[in-house]
C-alpha positions in Angstrom: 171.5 50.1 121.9 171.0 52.8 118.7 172.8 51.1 115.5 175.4 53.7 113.8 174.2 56.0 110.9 176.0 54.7 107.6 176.3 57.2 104.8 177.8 56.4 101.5 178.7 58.9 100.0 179.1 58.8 96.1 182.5 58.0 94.3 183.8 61.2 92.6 186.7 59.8 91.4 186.4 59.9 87.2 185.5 56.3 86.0 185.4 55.0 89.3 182.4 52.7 89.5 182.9 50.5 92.6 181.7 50.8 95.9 182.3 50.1 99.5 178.6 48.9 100.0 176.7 47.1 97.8 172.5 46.9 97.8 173.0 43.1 99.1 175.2 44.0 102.1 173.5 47.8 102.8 170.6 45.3 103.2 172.4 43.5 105.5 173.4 46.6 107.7 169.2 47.6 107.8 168.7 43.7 109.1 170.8 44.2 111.4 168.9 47.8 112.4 171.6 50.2 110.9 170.5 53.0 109.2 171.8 53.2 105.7 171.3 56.3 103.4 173.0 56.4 99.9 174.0 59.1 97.5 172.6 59.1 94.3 174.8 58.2 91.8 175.6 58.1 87.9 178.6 56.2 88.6 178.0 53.4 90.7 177.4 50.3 88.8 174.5 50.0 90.9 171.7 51.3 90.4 170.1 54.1 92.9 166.9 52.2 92.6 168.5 48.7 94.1 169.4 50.7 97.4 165.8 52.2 97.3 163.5 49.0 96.6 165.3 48.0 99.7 164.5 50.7 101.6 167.9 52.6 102.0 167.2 56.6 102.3 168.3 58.4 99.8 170.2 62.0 99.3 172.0 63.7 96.9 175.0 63.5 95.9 177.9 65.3 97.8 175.5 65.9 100.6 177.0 63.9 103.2 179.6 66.9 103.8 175.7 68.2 106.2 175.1 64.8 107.1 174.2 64.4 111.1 177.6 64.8 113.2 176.9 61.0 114.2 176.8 59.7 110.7 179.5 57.4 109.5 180.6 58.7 106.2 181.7 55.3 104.2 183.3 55.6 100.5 186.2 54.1 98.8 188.1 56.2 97.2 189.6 60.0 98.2 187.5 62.8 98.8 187.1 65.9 96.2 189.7 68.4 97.0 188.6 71.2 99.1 189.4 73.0 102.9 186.7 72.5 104.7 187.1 71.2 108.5 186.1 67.1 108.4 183.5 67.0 111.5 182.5 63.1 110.7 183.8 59.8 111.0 184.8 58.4 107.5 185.9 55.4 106.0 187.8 54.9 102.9 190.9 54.5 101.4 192.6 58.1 102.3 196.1 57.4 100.8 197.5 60.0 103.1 199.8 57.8 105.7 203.0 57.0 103.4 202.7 61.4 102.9 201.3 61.1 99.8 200.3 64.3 97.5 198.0 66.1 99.8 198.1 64.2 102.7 199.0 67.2 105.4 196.1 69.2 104.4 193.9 66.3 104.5 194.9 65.7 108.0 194.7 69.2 109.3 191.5 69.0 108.0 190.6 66.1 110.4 192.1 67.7 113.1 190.5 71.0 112.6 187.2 69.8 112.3 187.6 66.8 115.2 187.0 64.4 112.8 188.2 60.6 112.4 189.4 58.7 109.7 189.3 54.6 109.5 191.7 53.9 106.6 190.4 51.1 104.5 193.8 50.2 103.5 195.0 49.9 107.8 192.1 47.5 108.5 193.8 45.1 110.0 193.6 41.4 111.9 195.8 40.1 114.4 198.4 39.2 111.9 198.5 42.8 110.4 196.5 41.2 107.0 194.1 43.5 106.0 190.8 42.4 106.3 189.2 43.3 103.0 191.1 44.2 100.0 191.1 44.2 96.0 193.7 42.1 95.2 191.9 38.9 93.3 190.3 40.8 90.8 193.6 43.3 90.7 194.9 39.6 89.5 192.1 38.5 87.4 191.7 41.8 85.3 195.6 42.5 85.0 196.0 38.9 83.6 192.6 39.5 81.2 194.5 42.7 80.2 198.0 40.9 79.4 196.2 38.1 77.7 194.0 40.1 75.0 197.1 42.8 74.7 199.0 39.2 73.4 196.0 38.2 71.0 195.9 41.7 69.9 199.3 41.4 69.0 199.0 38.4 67.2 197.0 40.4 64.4 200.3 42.8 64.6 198.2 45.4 66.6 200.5 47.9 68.1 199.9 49.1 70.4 198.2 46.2 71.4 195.6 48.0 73.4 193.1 50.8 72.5 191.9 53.0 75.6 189.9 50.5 77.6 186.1 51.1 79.6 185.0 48.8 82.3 182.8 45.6 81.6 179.4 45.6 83.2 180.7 42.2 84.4 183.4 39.4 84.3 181.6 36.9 80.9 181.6 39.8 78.7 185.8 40.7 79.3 186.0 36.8 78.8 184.1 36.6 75.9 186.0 39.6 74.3 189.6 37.8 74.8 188.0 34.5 73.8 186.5 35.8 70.2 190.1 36.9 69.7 192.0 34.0 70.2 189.3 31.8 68.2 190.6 34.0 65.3 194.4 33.4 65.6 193.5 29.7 66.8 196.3 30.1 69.0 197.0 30.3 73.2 199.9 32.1 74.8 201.8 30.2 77.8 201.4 32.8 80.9 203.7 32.4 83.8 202.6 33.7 87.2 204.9 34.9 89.7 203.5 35.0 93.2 200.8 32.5 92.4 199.7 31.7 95.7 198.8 34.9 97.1 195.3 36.9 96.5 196.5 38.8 93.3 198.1 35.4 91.8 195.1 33.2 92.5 193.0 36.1 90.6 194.9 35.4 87.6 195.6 31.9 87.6 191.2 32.0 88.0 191.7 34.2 84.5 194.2 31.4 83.2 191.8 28.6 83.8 188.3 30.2 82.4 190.7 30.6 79.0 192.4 27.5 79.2 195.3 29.2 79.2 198.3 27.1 79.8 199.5 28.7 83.2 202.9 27.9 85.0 202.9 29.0 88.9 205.7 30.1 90.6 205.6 31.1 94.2 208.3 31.1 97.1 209.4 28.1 96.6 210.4 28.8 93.0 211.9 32.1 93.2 214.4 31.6 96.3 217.0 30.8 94.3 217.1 35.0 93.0 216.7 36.3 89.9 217.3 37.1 87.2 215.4 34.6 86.1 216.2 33.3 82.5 212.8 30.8 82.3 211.0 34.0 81.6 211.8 34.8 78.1 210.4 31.5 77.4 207.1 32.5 78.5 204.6 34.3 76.2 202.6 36.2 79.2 204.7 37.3 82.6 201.5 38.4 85.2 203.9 39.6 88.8 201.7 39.4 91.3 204.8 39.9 94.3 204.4 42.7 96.5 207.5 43.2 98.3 207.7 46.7 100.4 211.4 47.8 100.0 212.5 47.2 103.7 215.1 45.7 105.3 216.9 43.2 103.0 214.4 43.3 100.4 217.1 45.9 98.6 219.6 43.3 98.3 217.2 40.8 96.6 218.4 40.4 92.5 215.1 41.6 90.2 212.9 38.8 88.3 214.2 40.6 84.9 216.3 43.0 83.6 216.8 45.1 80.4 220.1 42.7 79.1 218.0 39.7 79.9 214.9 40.9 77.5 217.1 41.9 74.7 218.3 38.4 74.2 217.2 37.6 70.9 215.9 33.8 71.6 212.8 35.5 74.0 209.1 34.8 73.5 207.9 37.3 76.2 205.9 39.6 74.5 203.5 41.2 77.1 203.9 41.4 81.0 201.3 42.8 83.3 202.6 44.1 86.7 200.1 43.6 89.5 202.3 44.5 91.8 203.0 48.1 90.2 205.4 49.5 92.3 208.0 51.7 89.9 208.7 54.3 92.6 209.5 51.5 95.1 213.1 51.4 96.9 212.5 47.4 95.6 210.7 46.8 92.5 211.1 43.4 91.2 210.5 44.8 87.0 213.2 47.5 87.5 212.4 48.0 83.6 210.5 50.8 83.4 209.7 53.7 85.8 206.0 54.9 85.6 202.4 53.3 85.4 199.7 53.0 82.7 196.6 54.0 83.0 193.0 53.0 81.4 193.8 55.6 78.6 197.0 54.7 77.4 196.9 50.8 79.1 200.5 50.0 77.6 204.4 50.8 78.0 206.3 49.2 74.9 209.7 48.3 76.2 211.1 46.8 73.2 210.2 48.0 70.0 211.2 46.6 66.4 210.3 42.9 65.6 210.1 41.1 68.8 208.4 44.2 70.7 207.5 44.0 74.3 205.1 45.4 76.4 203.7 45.9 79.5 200.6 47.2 81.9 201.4 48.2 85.1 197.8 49.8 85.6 197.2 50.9 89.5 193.7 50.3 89.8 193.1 47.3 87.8 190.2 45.6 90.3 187.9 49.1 88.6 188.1 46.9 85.4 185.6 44.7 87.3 183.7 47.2 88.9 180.4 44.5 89.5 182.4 41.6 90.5 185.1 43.2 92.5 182.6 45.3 94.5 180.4 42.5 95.5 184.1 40.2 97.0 185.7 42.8 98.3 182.0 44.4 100.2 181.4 40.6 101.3 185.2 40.6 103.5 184.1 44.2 105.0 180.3 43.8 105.9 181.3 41.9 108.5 183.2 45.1 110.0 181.4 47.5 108.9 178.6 45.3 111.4 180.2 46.0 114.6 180.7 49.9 114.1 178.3 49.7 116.9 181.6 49.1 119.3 184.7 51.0 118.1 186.5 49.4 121.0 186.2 45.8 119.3 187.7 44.3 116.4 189.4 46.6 113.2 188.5 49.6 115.0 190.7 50.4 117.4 194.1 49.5 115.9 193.1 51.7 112.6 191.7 55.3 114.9 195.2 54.6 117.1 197.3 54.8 113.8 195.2 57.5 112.8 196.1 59.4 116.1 199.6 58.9 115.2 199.8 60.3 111.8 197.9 63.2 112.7 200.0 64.1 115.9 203.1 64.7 113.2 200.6 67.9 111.8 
């Protein structure tokens, strides 16, 4: 039997340095007789020339829109806005089936073109976990981020952190947060909420490569409802709690509030929401109502002596862009190896949703 086509197409996406495939698993793919090309690519934080010493073809950038018909058009994030009918099979994360900005022309433009789309997002196993996703290093850069924001602030910085790049790799973010806490010769207590799940063991990793005292709570900690007045004793909050708004997730009491941060005995002074939901019908942190960003990394709450902060950044793993390609490309591999039978495994469960959100076009 002929092995699929993969194409991976280059990220447009401004900053966005991560990829779906990296040179170790494209090689992988070729072992296992796939044909790989890649997209040259300034962004990708690997280099072309990895994908060509192992003997991946090569094409330009943006070309994958003439790629054969029977190519399989891999990427990760959203394609470049345009209105041209999508002939190919892709895979990536499409953010179009909660009807997100854009998401009925994208459609239309699958439909038109009798194209398919696998949503990286809808990959799912028999328990409706997705197979492959971000959401250690979401953890371990939003906790890096909270930590230096609190060293920062230590010096009286504020705000307490500049616009921010991405680190070629995971030492060099530790040895920036570490040079700065040397020079106040002091360590913040960071408390964890959601501890056990793939966000919360990202940070408590972070905690432990700082020696960072870190205090995990998980289910068992937080039946008992919010608000929870623990926190204000805390010098770092990381939520790593996702919790989708339905059913009687509305009536669930939030970790914080505004009248429970104002209380003048609190030593919270920077909180980093993995979870960064503020448009959710549930948000845990119902204390502030839109998300940071890489340029401007940080919401001050509470200003005057005792200020606040917090990150709430939405695409934290691009921090990382090495290290959280290489994890999150080492759960989908495996997948991405049996595109050779669409009737097996992900497959079929993500084209069947994909059916059904484009029969409401």
């Amino acid at each position: 039997m002929i092995k699929p086509h993969i194409w991976l197409r280059a990220e447009t996406k401004k900053q966005e340095q991560r990829t779906a495939l990296t040179p170790t698993n494209a090689r992988h793919l070729l072992d296992a007789g796939f044909k790989v090309t890649v997209e040259r690519s300034e962004q990708n934080i690997f280099n072309n020339d990895l994908y060509q010493q192992i003997n991946c073809s090569m094409a330009e950038q943006g070309s994958w829109k003439n790629a054969p018909k029977n190519a399989i058009i891999l990427g990760l994030k959203e394609l470049p806005a345009d209105n041209f009918p999508l002939i190919h099979q892709h895979i990536y994360f499409a953010h179009a089936y909660k009807e997100q900005n854009g998401w009925q022309n994208l459609l239309t433009r699958f439909k038109s073109g009798n194209g398919q789309l696998f949503d990286l997002e809808y990959l799912l196993d028999a328990n409706n976990r997705r197979v492959a996703a971000f959401g250690f290093w979401a953890g371990f850069a939003g906790a890096a981020l909270a930590a230096l924001a609190w060293a920062n602030k230590q010096q009286g910085l504020q705000p307490p952190l500049a616009p921010i790049e991405s680190y070629s790799n995971k030492q060099c973010l530790i040895d920036d947060i570490s040079k700065i806490m040397a020079t106040n010769n002091t360590k913040p207590r960071m408390l964890i909420i959601g501890a056990k799940g793939r966000s919360g063991c990202g940070a408590v990793s972070l905690a432990n490569e700082l020696d960072i005292e870190v205090v995990e709570w998980d289910l068992a900690e937080t039946k008992k409802g919010g608000p929870f007045i623990e926190i204000n004793q805390m010098d770092i909050l990381v939520n790593c709690v996702l919790i989708s708004g339905e059913g009687s997730s509305t009536n669930l009491p939030p970790f914080i509030t505004t009248e429970l941060l104002e209380q003048t005995n609190r030593k919270l002074a920077m909180i980093a929401d993995i979870s960064c939901d503020p448009y959710g019908s549930y948000n845990p942190l119902p204390i502030y109502q839109q998300c940071t960003t890489f340029k401007n990394p940080c919401l001050n709450i509470i200003e005057g002596d005792n200020p606040l902060d917090l990150i709430a950044i939405d695409h934290l793993p691009s921090l990382l862009p090495k290290e959280s390609s290489e994890d999150y490309g080492q759960q989908l591999v495996e997948h991405l190896l049996s595109l050779d039978n669409l009737s097996n495994g992900v497959w079929p469960k993500a084209l069947a949703l994909f059916k059904q959100k484009s029969a409401i076009i």
